[in-house]
Every structure is written in structure tokens, then in C-alpha cells.
Backbone as XML, in Angstrom:
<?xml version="1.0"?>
<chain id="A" units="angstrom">
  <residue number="1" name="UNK">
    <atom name="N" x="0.836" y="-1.177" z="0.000"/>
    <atom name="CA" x="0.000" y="0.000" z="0.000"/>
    <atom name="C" x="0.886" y="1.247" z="0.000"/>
  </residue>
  <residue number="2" name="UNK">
    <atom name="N" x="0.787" y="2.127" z="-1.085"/>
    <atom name="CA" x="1.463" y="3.268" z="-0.661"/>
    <atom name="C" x="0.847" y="4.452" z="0.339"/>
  </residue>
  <residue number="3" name="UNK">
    <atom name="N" x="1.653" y="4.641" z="1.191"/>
    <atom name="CA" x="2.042" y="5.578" z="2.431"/>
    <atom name="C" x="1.494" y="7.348" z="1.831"/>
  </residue>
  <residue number="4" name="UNK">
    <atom name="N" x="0.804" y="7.752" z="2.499"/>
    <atom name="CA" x="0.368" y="9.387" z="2.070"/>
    <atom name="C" x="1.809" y="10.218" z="2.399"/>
  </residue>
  <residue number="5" name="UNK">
    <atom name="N" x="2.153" y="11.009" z="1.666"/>
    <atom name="CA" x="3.311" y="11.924" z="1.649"/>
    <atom name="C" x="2.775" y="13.289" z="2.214"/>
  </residue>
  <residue number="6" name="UNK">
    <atom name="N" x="1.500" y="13.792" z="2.606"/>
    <atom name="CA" x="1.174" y="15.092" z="3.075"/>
    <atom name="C" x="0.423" y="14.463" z="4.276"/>
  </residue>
  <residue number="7" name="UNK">
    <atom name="N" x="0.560" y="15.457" z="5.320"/>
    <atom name="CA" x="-0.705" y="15.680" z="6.054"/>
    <atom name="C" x="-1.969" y="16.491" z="5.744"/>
  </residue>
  <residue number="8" name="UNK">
    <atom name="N" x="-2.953" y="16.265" z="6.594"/>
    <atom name="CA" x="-4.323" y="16.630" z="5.698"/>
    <atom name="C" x="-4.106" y="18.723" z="6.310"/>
  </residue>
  <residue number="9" name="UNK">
    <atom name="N" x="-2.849" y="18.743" z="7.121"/>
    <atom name="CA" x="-2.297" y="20.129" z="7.364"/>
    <atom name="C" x="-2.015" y="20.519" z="6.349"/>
  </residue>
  <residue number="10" name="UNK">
    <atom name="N" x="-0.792" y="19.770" z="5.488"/>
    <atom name="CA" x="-0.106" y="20.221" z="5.013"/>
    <atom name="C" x="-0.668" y="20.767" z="3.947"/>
  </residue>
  <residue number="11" name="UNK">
    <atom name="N" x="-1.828" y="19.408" z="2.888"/>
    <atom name="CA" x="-2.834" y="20.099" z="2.165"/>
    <atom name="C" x="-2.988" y="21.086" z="2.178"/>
  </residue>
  <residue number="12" name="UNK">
    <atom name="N" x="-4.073" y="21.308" z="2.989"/>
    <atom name="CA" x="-4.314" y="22.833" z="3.215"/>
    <atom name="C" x="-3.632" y="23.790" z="3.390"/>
  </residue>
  <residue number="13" name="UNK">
    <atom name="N" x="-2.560" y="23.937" z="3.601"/>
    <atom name="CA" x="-1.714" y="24.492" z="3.154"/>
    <atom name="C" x="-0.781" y="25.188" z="2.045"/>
  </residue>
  <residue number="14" name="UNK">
    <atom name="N" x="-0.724" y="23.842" z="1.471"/>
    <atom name="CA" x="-0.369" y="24.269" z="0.259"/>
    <atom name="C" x="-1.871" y="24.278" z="-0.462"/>
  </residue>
  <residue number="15" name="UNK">
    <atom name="N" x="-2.710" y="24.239" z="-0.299"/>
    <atom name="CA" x="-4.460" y="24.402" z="-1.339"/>
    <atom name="C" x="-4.300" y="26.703" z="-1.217"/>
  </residue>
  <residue number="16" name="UNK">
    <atom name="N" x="-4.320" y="26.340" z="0.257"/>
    <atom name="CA" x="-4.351" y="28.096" z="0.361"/>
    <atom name="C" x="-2.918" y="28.778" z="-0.659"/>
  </residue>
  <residue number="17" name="UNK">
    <atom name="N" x="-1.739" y="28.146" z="-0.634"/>
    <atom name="CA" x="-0.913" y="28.809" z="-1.515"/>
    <atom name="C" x="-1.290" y="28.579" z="-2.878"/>
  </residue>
  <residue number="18" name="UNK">
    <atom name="N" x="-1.872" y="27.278" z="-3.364"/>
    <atom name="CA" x="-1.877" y="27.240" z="-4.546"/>
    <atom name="C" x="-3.195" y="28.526" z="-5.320"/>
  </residue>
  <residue number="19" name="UNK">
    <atom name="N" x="-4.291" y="28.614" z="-4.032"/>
    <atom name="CA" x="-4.862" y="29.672" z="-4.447"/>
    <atom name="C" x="-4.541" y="31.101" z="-5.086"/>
  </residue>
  <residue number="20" name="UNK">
    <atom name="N" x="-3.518" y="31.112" z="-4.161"/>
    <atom name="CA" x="-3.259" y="32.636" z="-4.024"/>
    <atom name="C" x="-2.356" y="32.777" z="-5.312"/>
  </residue>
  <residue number="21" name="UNK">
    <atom name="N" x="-1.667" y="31.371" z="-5.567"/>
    <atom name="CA" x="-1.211" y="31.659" z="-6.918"/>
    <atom name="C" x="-1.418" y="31.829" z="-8.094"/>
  </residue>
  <residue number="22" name="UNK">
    <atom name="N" x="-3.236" y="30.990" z="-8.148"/>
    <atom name="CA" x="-3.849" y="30.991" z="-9.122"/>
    <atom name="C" x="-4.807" y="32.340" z="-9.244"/>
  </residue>
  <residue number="23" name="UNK">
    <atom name="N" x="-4.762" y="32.929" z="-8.108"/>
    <atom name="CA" x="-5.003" y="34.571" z="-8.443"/>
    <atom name="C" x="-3.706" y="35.253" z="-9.559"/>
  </residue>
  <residue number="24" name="UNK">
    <atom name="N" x="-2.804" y="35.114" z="-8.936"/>
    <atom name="CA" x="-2.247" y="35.908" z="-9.388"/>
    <atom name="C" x="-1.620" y="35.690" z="-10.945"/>
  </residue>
  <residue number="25" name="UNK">
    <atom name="N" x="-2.208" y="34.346" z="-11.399"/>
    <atom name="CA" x="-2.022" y="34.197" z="-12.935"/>
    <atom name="C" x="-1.485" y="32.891" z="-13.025"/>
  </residue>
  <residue number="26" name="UNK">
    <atom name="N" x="-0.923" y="32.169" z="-11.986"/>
    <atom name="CA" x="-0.789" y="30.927" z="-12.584"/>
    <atom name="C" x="-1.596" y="29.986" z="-12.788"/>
  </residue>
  <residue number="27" name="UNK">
    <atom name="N" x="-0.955" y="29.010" z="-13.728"/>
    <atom name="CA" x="-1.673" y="27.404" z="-14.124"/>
    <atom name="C" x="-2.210" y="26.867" z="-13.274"/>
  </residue>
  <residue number="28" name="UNK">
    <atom name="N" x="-3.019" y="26.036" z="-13.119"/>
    <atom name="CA" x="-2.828" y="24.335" z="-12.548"/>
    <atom name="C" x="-1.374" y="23.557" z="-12.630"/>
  </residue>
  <residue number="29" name="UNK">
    <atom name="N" x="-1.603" y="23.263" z="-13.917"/>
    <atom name="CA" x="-0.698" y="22.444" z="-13.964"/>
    <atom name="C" x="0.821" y="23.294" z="-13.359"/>
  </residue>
  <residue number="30" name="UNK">
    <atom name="N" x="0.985" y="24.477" z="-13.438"/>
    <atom name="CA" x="2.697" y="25.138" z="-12.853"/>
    <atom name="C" x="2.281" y="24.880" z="-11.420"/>
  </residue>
  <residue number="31" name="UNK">
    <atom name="N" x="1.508" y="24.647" z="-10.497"/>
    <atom name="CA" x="1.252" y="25.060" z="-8.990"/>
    <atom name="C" x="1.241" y="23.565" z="-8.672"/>
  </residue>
  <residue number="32" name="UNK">
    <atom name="N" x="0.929" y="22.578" z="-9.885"/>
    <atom name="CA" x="1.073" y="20.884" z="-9.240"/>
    <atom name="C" x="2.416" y="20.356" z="-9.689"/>
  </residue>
  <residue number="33" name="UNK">
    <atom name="N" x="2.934" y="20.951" z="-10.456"/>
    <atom name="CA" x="4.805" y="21.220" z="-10.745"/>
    <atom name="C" x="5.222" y="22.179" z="-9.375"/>
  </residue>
  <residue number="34" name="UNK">
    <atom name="N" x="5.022" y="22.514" z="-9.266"/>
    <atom name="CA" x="5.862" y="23.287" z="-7.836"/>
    <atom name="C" x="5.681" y="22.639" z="-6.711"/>
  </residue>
  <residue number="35" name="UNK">
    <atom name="N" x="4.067" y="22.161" z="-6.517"/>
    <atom name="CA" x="3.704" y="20.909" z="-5.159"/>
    <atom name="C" x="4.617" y="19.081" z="-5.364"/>
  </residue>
  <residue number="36" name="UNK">
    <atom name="N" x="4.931" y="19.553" z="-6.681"/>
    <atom name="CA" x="5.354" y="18.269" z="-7.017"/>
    <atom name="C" x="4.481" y="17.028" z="-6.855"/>
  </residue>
  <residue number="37" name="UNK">
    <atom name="N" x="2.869" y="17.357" z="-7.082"/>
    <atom name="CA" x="1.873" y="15.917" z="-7.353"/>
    <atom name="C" x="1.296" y="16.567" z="-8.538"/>
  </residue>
  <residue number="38" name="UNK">
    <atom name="N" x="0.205" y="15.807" z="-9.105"/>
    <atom name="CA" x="-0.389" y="15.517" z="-10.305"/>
    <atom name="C" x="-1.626" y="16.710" z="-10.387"/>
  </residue>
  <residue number="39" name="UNK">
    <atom name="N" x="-1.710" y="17.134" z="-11.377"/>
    <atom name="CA" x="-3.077" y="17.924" z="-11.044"/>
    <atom name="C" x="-4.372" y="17.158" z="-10.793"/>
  </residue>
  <residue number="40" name="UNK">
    <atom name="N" x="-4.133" y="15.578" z="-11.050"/>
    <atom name="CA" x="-5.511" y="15.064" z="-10.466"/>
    <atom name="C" x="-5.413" y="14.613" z="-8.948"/>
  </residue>
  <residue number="41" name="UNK">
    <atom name="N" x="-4.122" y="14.995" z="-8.507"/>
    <atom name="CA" x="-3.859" y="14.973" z="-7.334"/>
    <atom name="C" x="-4.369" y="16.506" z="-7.017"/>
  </residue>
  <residue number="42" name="UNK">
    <atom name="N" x="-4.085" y="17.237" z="-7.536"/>
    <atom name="CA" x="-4.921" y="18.722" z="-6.626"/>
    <atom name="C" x="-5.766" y="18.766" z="-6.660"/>
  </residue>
  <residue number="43" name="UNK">
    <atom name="N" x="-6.956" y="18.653" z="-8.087"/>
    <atom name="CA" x="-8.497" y="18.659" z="-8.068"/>
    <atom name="C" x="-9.081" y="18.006" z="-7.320"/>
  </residue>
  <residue number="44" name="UNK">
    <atom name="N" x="-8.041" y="16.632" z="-6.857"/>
    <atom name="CA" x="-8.987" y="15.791" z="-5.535"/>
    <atom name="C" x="-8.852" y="16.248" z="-4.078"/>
  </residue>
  <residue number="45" name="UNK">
    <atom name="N" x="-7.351" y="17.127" z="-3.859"/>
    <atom name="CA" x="-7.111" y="17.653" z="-2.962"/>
    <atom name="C" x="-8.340" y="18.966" z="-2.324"/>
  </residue>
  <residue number="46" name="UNK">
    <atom name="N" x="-8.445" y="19.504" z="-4.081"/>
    <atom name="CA" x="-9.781" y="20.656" z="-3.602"/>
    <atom name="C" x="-11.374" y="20.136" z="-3.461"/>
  </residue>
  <residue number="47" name="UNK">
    <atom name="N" x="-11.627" y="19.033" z="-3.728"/>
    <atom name="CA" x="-12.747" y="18.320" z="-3.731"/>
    <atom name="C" x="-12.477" y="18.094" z="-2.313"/>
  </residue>
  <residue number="48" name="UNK">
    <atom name="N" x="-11.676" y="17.461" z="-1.800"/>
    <atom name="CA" x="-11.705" y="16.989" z="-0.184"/>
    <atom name="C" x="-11.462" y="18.554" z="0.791"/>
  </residue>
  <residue number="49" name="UNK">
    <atom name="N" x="-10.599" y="18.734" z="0.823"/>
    <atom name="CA" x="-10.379" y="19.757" z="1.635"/>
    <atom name="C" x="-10.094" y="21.468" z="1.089"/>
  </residue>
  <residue number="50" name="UNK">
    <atom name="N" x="-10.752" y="21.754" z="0.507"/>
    <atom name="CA" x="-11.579" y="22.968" z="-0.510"/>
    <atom name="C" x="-12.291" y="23.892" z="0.882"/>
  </residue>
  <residue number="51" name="UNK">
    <atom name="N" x="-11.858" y="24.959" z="1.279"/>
    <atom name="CA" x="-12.605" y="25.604" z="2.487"/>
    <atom name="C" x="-12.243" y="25.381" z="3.903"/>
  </residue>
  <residue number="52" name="UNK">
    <atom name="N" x="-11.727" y="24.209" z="3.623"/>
    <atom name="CA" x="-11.447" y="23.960" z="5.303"/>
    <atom name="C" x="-10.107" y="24.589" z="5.994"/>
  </residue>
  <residue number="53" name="UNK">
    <atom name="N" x="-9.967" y="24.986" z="7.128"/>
    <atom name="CA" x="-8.992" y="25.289" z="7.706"/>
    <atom name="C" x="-7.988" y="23.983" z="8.489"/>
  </residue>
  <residue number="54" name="UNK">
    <atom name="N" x="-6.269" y="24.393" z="8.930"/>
    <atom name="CA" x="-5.778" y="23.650" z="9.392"/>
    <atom name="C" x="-6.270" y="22.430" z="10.356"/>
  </residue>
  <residue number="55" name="UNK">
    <atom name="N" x="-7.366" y="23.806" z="11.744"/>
    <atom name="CA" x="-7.824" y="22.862" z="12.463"/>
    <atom name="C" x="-8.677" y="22.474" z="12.088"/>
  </residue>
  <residue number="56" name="UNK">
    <atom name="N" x="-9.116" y="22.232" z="11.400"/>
    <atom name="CA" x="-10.912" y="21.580" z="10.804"/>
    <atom name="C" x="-10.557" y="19.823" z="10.341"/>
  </residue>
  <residue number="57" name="UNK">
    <atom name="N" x="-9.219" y="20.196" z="9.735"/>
    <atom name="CA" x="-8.648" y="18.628" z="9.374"/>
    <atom name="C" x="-8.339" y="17.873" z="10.352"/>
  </residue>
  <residue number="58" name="UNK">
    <atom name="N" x="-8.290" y="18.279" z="11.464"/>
    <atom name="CA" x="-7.912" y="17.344" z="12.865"/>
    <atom name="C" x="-9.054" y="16.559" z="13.645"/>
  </residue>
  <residue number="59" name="UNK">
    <atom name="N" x="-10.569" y="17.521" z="13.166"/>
    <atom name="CA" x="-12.050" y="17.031" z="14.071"/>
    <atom name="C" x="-12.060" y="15.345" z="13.208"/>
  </residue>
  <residue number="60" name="UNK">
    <atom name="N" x="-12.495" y="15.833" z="11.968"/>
    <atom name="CA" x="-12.346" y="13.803" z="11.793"/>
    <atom name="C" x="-12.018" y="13.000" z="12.622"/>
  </residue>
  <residue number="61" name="UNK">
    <atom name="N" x="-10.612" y="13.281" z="12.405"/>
    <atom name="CA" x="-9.524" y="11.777" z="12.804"/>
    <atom name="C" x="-10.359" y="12.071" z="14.269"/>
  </residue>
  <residue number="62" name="UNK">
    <atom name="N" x="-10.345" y="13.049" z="15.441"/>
    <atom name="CA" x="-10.706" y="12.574" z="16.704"/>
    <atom name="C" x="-11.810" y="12.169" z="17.284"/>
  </residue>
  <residue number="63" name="UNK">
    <atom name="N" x="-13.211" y="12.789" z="15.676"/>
    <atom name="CA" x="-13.982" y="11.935" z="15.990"/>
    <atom name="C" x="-13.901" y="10.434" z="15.424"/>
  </residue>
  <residue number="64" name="UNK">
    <atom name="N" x="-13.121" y="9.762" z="15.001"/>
    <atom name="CA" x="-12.961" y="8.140" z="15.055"/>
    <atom name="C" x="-12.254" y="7.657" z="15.721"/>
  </residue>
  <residue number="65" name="UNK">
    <atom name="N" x="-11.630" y="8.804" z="16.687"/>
    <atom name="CA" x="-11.236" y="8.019" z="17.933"/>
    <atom name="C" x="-11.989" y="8.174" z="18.750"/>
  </residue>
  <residue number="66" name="UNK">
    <atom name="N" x="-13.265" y="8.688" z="19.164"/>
    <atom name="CA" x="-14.189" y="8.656" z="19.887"/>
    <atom name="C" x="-14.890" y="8.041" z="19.665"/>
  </residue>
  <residue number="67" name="UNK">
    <atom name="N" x="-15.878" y="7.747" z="18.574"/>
    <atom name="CA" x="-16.318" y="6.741" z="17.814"/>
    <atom name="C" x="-15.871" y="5.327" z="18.082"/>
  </residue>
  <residue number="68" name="UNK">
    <atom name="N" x="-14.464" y="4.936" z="18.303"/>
    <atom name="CA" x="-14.041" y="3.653" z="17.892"/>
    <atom name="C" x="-14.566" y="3.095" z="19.487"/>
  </residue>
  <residue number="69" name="UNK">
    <atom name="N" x="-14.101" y="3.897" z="20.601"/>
    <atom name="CA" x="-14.567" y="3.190" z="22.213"/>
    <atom name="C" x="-15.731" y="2.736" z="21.868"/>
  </residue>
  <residue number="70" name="UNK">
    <atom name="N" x="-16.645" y="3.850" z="21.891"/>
    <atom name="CA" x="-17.990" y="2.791" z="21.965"/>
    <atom name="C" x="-18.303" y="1.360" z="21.284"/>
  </residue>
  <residue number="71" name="UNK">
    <atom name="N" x="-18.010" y="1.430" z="19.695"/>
    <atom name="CA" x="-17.848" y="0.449" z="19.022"/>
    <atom name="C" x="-17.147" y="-0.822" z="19.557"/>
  </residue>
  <residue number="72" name="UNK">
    <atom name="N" x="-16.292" y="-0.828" z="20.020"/>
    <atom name="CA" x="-15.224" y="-1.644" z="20.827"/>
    <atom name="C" x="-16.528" y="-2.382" z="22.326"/>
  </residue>
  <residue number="73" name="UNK">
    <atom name="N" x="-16.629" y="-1.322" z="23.086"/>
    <atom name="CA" x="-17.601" y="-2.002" z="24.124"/>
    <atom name="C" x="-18.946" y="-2.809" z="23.385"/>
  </residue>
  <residue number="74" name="UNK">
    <atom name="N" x="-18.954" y="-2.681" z="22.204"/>
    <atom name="CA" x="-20.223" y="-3.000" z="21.858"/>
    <atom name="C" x="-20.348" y="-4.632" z="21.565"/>
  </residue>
  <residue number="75" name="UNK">
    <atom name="N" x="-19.036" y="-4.461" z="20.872"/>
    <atom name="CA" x="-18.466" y="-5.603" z="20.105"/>
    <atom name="C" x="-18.301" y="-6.410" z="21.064"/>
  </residue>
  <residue number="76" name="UNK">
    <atom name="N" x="-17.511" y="-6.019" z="22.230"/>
    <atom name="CA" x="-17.046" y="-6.757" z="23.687"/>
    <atom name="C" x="-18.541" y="-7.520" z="24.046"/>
  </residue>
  <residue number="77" name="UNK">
    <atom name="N" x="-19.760" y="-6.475" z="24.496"/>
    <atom name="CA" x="-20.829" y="-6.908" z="25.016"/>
    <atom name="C" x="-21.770" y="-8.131" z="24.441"/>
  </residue>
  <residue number="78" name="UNK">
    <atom name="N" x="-21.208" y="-7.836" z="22.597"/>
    <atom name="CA" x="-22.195" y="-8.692" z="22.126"/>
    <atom name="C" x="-21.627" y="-10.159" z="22.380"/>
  </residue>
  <residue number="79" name="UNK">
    <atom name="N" x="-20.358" y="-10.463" z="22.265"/>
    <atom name="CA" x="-19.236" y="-11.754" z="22.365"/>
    <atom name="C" x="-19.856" y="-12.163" z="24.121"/>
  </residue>
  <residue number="80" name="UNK">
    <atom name="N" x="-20.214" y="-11.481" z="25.139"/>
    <atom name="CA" x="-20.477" y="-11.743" z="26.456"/>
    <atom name="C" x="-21.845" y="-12.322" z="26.186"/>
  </residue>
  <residue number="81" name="UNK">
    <atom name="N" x="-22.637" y="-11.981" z="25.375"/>
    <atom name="CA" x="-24.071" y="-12.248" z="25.346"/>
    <atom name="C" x="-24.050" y="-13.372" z="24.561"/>
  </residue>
  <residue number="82" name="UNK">
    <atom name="N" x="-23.380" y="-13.336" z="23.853"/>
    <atom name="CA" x="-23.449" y="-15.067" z="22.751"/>
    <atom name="C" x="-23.007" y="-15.760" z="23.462"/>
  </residue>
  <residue number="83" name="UNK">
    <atom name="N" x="-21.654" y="-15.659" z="24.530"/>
    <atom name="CA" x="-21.216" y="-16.839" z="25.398"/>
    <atom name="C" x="-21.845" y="-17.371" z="26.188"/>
  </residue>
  <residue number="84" name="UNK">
    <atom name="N" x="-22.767" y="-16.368" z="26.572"/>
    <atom name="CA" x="-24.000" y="-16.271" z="27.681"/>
    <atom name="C" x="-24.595" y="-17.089" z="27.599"/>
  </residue>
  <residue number="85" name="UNK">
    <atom name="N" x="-25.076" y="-16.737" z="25.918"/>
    <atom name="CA" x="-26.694" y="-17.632" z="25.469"/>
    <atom name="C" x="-26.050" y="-18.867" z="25.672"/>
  </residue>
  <residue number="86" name="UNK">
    <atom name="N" x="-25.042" y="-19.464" z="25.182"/>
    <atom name="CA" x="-24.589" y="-20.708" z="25.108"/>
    <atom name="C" x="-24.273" y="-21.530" z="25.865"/>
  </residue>
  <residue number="87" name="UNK">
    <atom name="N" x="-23.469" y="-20.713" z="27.028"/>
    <atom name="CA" x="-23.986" y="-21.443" z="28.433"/>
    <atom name="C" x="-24.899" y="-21.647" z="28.940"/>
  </residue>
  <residue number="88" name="UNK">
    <atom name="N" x="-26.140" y="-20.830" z="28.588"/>
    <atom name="CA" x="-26.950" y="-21.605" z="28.874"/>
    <atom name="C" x="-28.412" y="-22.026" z="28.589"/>
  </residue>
  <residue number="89" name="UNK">
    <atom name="N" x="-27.461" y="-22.406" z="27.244"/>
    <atom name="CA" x="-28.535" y="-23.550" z="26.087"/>
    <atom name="C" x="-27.623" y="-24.654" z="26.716"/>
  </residue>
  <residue number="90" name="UNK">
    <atom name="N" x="-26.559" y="-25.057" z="27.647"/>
    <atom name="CA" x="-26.100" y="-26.271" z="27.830"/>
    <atom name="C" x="-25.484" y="-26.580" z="26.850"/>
  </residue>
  <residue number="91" name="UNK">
    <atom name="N" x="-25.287" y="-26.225" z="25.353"/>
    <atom name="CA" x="-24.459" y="-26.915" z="24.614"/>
    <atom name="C" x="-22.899" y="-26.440" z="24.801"/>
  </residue>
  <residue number="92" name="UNK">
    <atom name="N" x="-22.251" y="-26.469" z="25.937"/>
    <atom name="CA" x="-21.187" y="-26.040" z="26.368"/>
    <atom name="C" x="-20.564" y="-27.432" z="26.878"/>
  </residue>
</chain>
């Protein structure tokens, strides 16, 4: 699997420079030569993170780490309840 080379910071980062460059007269394609990725690497870059700020890219990721606990106890509870049932249906 290849490994992401930006953070979803860094993006945005360079999305806000590439803006400001494309005000001022440049290409696409010269601003994905200077980022050094593909311009279908930027159009997807502005499709995903298009508007958002540095910290805005960080709420995700921590909501799926909040997200993941509950999921986890759930998973735990249901494995307690099947062992449950089964002890005691006696077929143990």
C-alpha cells in the first residue's frame, strides 16, 4: 500500500498557496509542478479539503477516535451475550 506523503495540514496548506497563486495568474498544472503531485492529485485535494482550515482537518480523525470506544464495548458486550446464550442452552 502506498504511504500518504502530506498531512491533511499540510494540504491545506499548500491548497491556500496554490490559491493565491492561481489569483495571481498561474496554471494548474505550474502550482502541481511546484507541489510536485499531479493535477488530479490537486483537483482531488480541492474536492476533499476545498474551504477547510488547518484545524478543521484534525475534528475527523478525533472523531474516530471517539467513535471507535464505543464500538469496541459494543463488540465486547455482544461476544459476552453469545457466550452467555450458550452457556446456557447447555451446549457447552
Amino acid at each position: 500500500m502506498k504511504s500518504k506523503r502530506h498531512t491533511p495540514e499540510q494540504v491545506i496548506r499548500k491548497l491556500a498557496e496554490g490559491d493565491r497563486m492561481l489569483n495571481e495568474g498561474a496554471t494548474v498544472a505550474e502550482i502541481a509542478r511546484n507541489f510536485a503531485v499531479t493535477e488530479t492529485t490537486w483537483y482531488r485535494w480541492k474536492n476533499q479539503y476545498g474551504g477547510m482550515k488547518a484545524n478543521d482537518a484534525k475534528k475527523p480523525k478525533e472523531l474516530e477516535k471517539e467513535n471507535s470506544r464505543p464500538r469496541t464495548i459494543v463488540a465486547d458486550l455482544n461476544l459476552d451475550v453469545a457466550m452467555l446464550k450458550e452457556i446456557a442452552s447447555g451446549s457447552f
